[in-house]
C-alpha angles and dihedrals in degrees: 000000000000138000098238120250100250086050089059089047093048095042113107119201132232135252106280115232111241094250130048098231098041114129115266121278127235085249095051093052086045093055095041083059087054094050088046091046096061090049108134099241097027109124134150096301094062124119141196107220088159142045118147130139110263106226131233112237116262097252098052086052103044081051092058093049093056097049096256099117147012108271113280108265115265106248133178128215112209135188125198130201125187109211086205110049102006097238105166124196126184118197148168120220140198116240083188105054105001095245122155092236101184120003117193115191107204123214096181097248084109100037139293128259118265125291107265115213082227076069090045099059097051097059092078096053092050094050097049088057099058122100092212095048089044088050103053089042087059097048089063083053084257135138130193098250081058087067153071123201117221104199123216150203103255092213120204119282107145101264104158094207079064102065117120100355140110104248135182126177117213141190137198134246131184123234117201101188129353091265102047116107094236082206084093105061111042114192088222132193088033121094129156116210105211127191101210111205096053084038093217126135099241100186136358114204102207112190102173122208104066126127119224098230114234097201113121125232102187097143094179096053104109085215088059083038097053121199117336118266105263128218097041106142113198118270103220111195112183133159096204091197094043134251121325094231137070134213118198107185096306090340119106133170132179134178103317096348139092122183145145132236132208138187124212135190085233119027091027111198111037121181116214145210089337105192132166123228092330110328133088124250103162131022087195151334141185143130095292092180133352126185139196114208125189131211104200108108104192119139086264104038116044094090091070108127121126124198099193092182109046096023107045095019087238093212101072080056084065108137127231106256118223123192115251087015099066104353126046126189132011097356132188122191139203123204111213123215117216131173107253109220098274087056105255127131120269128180122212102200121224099009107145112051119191114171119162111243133197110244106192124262115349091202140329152183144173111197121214090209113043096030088232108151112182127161129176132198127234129227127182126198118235124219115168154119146199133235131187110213106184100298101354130068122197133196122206113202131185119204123202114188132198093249102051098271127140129201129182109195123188124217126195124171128141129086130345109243092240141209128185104260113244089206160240104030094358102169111212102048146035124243097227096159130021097293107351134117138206112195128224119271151148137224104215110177134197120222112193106212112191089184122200108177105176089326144345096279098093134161125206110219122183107217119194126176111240131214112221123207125224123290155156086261081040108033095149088047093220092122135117138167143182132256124214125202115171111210102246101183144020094238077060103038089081101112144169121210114243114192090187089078097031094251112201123158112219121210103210133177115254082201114028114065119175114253083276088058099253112149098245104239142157131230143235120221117183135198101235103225114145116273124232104334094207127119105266087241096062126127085224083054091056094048096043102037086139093072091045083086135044086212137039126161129196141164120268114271121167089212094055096076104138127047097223090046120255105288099051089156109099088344113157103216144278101075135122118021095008078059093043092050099040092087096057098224109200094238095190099112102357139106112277139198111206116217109199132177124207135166163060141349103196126205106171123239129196095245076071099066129112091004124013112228111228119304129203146211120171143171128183135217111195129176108256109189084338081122138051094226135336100332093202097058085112095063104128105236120248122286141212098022149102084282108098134205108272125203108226121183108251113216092283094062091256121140107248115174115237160146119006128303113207 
């Protein structure tokens, strides 16, 4: 499949942006649809399930910062997808001359595309053409105008009536009314596998014997909602001379850092080419996977494992944004522009939020023997956005903080995803209305981690604290010490976070030292929550091996982008970071990609039903010696304020006014 060669003569190529890794334009979506449009084989069938920058390698670009080299050639990758026959193509295309660079034809042995909503929508109608479908519907005293589908990820697990072929799974749900949230009443036992391009129900698991539970879960009823809360007076948060950043196009600096954002079909939000006051701490980050496994193993449910990212491309989910809903202050918002599935341009307004918050005390001290009393306030910088993936919905913030920190905090909040209860201890899944389960899950996210402390030559060191018998170098027995492994290897670089012994993994330069000779770093600290709870055998564990650790390391390769590996949907196993790590890459000195896992594990209670209140996962990076002393002594003391204005004695003895005195 080629663009013809007068097609590539007559193709005209759109406006660069004025950096290599900016987002693509409207006019660049719009001329990957030409190039794809002249595709010998695309016909009306013919779906876009992909269109995302495809980004230069590092090296070409940092060349090209430094004055080395031309700026890298814009280039598209594109995945295709027929609704009729499920050919599925994936290219990589030239913005600049319309060339089809690299083009990949998929069988399915290694995974399927992504699932289109254009798949999604079908499902219904299939189903509900389907004698069986319609029968054991009806043996539950149900119709198919009773019900709603919820279409789902199949998963791999070795069913030879599967190969080759595009399958979703789907369950029922009964709606009583058009404005009753169908989440609470779960037509449960009963599940149709559907293979969607030859739009056929393949298979119907029937297990008889479930309720319908006839609990309702209408969280937005007044009558469900009961009388407003009373005595809340109005929180009012203004910055009367305007935020303290500034975003020019992707651009945004704040205080000592520069950096770029991003935003991707697949991984939504992506932070770029962070760096503090002038040197670089991280190439690139984002949520590269994420996965939602379930723990109830009943004939219809054990498939249930949901790889938003890879699977269902999260960020086309990215919600709207509106001020004092999600967003509260001075607000500045960014719109995203993603390819629809016929290819075309669409803008989701207000995607992206970032807003400056105060963040307590930055440091403070009163001296007993100076009388010196200072105190500073802290302020973060808030980069984030919500998507709404079926009946959860997840925020992704970045935090910047005055003193070089970085944070990445996961929300979730929504609908439980929900099962009848089959009673009484029962050992999989929580009662959390009369009748109505919520299976046990986690919520394991991958956060891609392109580092870039002071360079690109990096070292990954474990540190654990050590408890030290007693001895005669330790005869009162109060000492401890710290142990420090650097992680050699990629085969080695697989690790699981241990709070007993304080864990952290600290990214350190193999080049910069601070003026005492300590190599400037910064460091890893992650939240210890288990990781994937799964056997090790299991087909999920395959999938996921990624979340079977809290660490992997790798060295940087442009093409190793997604922790699962590229094609996540009906993939049997053994891609993404087994496949990174095979080749056992030495890390000392090199330039390394951090995998890290973060999240939930998730036993529903009743306080989250019908809505679940917010919901976090978190991990930290801090300096560690990256400076020479407390970068944030400059801070200016608050103004304006019951503080007032203190003498302290300089380093001559004479009287300079400073700081806060409380």
């Amino acid at each position: 499949m080629t663009l013809t060669d007068p097609a590539v003569a007559a193709f005209t190529a759109p406006a660069a942006p004025a950096h290599p890794l900016a987002s693509l334009t409207p006019a660049e979506i719009t001329a990957v649809h030409t190039i794809v449009a002249g595709l010998d084989g695309v016909d009306e069938a013919t779906r876009f399930a992909y269109v995302g920058l495809e980004e230069a390698a590092k090296g070409e670009v940092l060349a090209w910062e430094r004055g080395d080299a031309p700026a890298p050639e814009r280039r598209a990758r594109v995945q295709l997808l027929n609704l009729r026959t499920a050919h599925s193509l994936d290219l990589v295309v030239s913005l600049a001359t319309g060339a089809v660079l690299r083009t990949t034809e998929l069988d399915g042995s290694d995974g399927q595309l992504p699932i289109l909503d254009a798949e999604f929508e079908e499902v219904g109608v299939i189903a509900n053409e389907d004698a069986a479908w319609v029968a054991a519907l009806a043996a539950r005293g149900l119709t198919t105008d009773d019900v709603v589908l919820v279409p789902l990820s199949a998963g791999h697990y070795g069913f030879e009536n599967e190969v080759g072929r595009r399958i979703l799974r789907t369950f029922a749900f009964r709606q009583d009314h058009p404005a009753d949230h169908p989440w609470a009443h779960p037509v449960d036992g009963l599940t149709a596998y559907i293979d969607v391009a030859a739009r056929s129900v393949i298979e119907i698991i029937d297990t008889p014997g479930f309720t319908v539970p006839e609990t309702h879960g209408n969280f937005d009823d007044p009558e469900l909602q009961g009388p407003p809360l009373e005595g809340l007076k109005p929180i009012v948060i203004t910055q009367p001379e305007g935020s303290s950043f500034t975003v020019d196009d992707e651009h945004v600096t704040w205080g000592e850092w520069d950096l770029r954002i991003g935003f991707d079909t697949r991984e939504g939000l992506i932070l770029r080419q962070l760096s503090f006051a002038g040197r670089p701490v991280m190439y690139r980050g984002s949520i590269s996977e994420m996965v939602v496994p379930y723990a109830d193993p009943a004939p219809n449910r054990f498939w249930q494992n949901y790889f938003d990212t890879g699977e269902y491309l999260f960020g086309r989910y990215t919600n709207e944004l509106e001020l004092g809903c999600d967003c509260v202050g001075d607000i500045t918002y960014v719109d995203a522009v993603l390819s629809d599935e016929n290819g075309m341009p669409r803008t989701i307004r207000n995607a992206v939020c970032m807003h400056e918050e105060d963040f307590g005390s930055l440091w403070k001290h009163t001296d007993i023997f100076t009388g010196s009393s200072e105190v500073r306030r802290a302020r973060r910088l808030v980069i984030s956005f919500f998507t709404t993936v079926g009946n959860y919905d997840y925020g992704f913030y970045w935090y910047l903080y005055l003193d070089g920190t970085i944070e990445c905090e996961a929300k979730l909040t929504g609908i439980l995803f929900t099962s009848a209860y089959p009673g009484e201890g029962y050992p999989f899944a929580s009662e959390v209305a009369p009748g109505l389960g919520a299976p046990y899950h986690q919520h394991l996210f991958s956060a891609r981690l392109d580092m870039t402390v002071d360079g690109v030559a990096n070292v990954v060191n474990e540190i654990d604290a050590v408890r030290l018998p007693i001895s005669a170098e330790n005869p009162a027995g109060n000492a401890f010490t710290k142990k420090v492994t650097p992680i050699a290897s990629e085969k080695v670089s697989g690790r699981v976070a241990d709070g007993a012994v304080n864990r952290v993994w600290q990214i350190a330069s193999t080049e910069k030292t601070t003026e005492r000779g300590q190599a400037t770093s910064y460091v890893l600290f992650p939240t210890e929550t288990p990781v994937l709870l799964a056997d090790e055998t299991s087909s999920i564990a395959a999938r996921a091996a990624f979340a079977t650790k809290n660490l992997f390391v790798t060295k940087y390769d442009p093409a190793e982008r997604y922790a699962a590996g590229d094609f996540v949907n009906q993939h049997p196993g053994g891609a993404g970071i087994p496949d990174f790590i095979a080749g056992d890459e030495p890390l000392v000195g090199e330039d390394v990609v951090l995998w890290h896992t973060f999240g939930l594990t998730h036993f529903p209670r009743n306080e989250d039903w019908p809505v679940m209140p917010m919901d976090y996962a978190k991990f930290t990076l801090k300096p560690y010696n990256f400076f020479e002393r407390n970068p944030v002594l400059n801070v200016p003391a608050p103004v304006n304020t019951h503080c007032a204005p203190a003498s302290h004695p300089d380093a001559h003895g004479e009287a300079s006014a400073s700081g806060c005195h409380c």
